[in-house]
N, C-alpha and C positions, 0 to 999 in steps of 0.2 A: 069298837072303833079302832081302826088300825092308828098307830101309837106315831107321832111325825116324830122326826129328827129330831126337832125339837125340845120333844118332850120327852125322848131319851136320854136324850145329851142333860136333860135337868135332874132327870133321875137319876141321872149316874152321876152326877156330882159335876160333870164336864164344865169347863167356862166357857164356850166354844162362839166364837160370832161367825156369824155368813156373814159373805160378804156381803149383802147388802147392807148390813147392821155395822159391817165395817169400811164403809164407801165414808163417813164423814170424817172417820180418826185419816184415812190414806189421800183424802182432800187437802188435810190439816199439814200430814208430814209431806206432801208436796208441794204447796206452798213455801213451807216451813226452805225448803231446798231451794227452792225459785227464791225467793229473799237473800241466802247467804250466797246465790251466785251472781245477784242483782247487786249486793255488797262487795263483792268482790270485784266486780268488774268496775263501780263507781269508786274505789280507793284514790284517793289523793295523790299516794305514791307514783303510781303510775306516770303522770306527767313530768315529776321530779325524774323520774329513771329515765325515759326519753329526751329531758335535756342532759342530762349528765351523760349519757353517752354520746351523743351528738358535738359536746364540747369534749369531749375526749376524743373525737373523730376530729376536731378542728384541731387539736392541738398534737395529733401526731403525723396532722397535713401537713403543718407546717414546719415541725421539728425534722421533718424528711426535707421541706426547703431550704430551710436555714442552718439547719444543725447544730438547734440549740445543742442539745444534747453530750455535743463534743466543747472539751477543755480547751481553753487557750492560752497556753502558755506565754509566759513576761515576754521571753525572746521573740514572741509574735508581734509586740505594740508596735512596731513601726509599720503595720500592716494599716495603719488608720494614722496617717498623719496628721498635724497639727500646723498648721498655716498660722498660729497668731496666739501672744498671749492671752488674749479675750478668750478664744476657742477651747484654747490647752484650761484655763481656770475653770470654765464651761463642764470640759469633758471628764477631768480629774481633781475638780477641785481646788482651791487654792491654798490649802496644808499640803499636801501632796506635788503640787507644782513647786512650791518654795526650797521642799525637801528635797526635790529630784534636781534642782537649777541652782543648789545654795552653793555646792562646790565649785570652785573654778576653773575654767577649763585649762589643758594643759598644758602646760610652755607658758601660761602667763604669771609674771613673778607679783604677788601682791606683797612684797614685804614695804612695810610706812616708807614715805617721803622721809621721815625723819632718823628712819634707822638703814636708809642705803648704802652699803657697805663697795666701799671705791680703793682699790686696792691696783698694784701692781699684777695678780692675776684676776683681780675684776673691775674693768675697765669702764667708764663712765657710756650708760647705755646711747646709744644712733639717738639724734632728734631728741634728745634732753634739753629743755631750755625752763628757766629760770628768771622769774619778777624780781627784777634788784634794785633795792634804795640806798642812798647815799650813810653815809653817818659817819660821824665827827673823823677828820683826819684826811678827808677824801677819799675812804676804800668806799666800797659798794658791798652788800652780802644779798642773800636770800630771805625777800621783806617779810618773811615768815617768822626769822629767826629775830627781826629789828626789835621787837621789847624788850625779850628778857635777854638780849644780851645787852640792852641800855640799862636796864636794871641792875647786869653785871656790871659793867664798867662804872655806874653812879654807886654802885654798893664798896668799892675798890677804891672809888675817888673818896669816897667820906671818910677811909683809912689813912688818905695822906698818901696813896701809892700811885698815883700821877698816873692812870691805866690810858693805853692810846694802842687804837688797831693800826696795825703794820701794813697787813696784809689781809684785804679779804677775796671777793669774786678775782680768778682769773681768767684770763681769754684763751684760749690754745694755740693761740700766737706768744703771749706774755709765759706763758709756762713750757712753750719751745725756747724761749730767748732765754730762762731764766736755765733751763736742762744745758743749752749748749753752752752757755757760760761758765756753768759749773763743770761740765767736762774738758773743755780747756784751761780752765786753771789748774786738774791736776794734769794737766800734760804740759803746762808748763814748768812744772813741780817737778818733771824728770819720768811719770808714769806714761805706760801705755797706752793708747787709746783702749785697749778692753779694760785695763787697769783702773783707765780716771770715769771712766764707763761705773764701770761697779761700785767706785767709790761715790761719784755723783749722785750715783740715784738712792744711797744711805740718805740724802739730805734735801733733793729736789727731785721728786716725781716724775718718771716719763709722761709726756702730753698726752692727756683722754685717761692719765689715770689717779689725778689731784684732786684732793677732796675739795681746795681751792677752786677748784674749774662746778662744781656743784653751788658755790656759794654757804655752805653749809660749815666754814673752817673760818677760825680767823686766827689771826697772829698778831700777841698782842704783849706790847712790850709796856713799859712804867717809868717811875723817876728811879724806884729802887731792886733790886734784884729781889726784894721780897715780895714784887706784884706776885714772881711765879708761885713760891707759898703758898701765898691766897688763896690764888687761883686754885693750886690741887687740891687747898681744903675746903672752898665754897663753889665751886662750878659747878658742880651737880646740882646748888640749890636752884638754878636756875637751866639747868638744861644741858649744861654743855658739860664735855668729858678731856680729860688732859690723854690725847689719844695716842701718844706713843710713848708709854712709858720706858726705861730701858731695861726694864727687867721682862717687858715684851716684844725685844727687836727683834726678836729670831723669830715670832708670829707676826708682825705686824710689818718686818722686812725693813721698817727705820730706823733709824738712830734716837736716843731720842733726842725729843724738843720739847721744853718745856714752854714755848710761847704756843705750841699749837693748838688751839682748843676745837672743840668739833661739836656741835649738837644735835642733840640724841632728845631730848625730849625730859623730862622731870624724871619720869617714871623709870625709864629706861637711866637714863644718869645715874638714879640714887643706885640700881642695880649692882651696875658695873661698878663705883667706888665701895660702894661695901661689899664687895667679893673679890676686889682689887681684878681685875678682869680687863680683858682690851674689848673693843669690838667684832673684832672675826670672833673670839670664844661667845663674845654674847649672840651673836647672829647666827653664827653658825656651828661653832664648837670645833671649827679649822685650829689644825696647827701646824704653820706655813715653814716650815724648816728652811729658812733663809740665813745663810751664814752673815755678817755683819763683820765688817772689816772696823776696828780699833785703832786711832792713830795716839801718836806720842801725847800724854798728857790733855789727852781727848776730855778727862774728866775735870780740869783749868776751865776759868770763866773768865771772858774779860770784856773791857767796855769798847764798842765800837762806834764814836761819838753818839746819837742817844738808842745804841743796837744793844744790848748785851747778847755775846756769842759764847759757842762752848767750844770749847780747843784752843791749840796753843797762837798763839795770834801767827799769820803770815800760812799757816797752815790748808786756810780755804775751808776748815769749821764750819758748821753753821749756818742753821734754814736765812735763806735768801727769799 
């Protein structure tokens, strides 16, 4: 019998399948292919990658509209205006709005009510006006200042130094009348008109620039010439400052007086007396080089029935 394929291929050691014998293993391994591309194509991922590209499509639609993309620089904000503080707190914040609105804006002076500096080159400001109450004597001052300078004048009185205000608020009619009187008396005296000029305003203020015209000054006279004493050693406790002293007349452009006293406030007071200081240095750290003209025995005190003046009597001496 002729010998099949078969049974050679057995003889000879062969491992050999027909195909037919190998149709169930190439059933298996193709299936086995149809499952991992059945998995493949059902993957999860899939879906996830098609929105993620989709929103990456929207988001550089609209970075081309808008441009997000580009910086905006600070010098740009006024590109978006702010109509209201409600809006501005809204937009930025309200740390950020107080930080950017804290400073003041330019040309406006915030220095205190209490520490206003009124001088010959700084002149009492346009449209100042001032609450004034009466107090003992008949003057008027700035109802601000009414306690503690009653607390002064009662602290003075339990010494026995009989303290009584002179002079407080003036009008800038009363400190025209009081400038031009003291400029004619020294031209009655023999001087110039620029002569009793210069000399005048050592003692009486040109109008709009008295501290008097503020309310904030008073002049204050006693029974004995030691009210002024007191005064330079306790006025600070209560506010006020002995404001022209004469070792400051060349800054402060006066002579001094020692009946004028000026309120500054506690804090500011105790300042200036314990650094021995005027107020332009406190305020400002000016030093107003104002020559100060000297008359005969300028440094003589004497009694002007109940005034005490400094100079020599007949001379014209002495705040008015």
């Amino acid at each position: 019998m002729k010998e099949t394929n078969r049974v050679i291929e057995l003889r000879d050691g062969k491992d050999f399948w027909s195909g037919y014998d190998r149709e169930p293993e190439m059933r298996n391994s193709s299936a086995s292919r149809s499952k991992r591309r059945a998995r493949r194509r059902r993957s999860p991922l899939a879906p996830v990658a098609h929105i993620v590209g989709w929103a990456a499509a929207i988001v550089l639609l609209f970075s081309a509209v808008y441009g997000w993309w580009k910086t905006v620089p600070d010098s740009d904000a006024a590109a978006y205006p702010v109509h209201s503080v409600a809006e501005a707190g809204e937009q930025y914040g309200e740390e950020r709005l107080s930080e950017e609105t804290s400073a003041a804006p330019a040309g406006v002076d915030t220095t205190p009510w209490n520490l206003m500096l009124v001088n010959r080159d700084r002149p009492i400001p346009d449209g100042y006006e001032t609450e004034l109450v009466d107090v003992p004597g008949g003057e008027k001052v700035d109802q601000r200042i009414y306690e503690p300078l009653m607390e002064m004048l009662d602290a003075a009185a339990a010494e026995d130094l009989g303290p009584i205000v002179v002079s407080g608020f003036r009008t800038q009619e009363k400190q025209q009348s009081l400038y031009d009187e003291k400029i004619q008396k020294y031209q009655n005296q023999g001087y110039s008109k620029e002569e009793a000029v210069e000399l005048a305003e050592q003692w009486v203020a040109r109008p709009g620039t008295s501290e008097h015209q503020l309310g904030l000054a008073v002049d204050i006279n006693g029974a004995t010439y030691d009210i002024y004493l007191w005064l330079q050693a306790n006025s600070y406790k209560y506010g006020f400052i002995f404001r022209y002293p004469g070792s400051k007349a060349e800054i402060t452009g006066v002579a001094e007086e020692v009946w004028h006293y000026r309120y500054v406030g506690t804090e500011a007071a105790l300042e200036i007396y314990e650094q021995g200081i005027c107020l332009e240095e406190y305020t400002e750290g000016s030093q107003i080089k104002i020559p100060v003209e000297t008359a005969q025995n300028e440094d003589a005190w004497y009694r002007d029935g109940d005034t005490w003046r400094r100079g020599a009597p007949g001379t014209g001496f002495g705040q008015e």
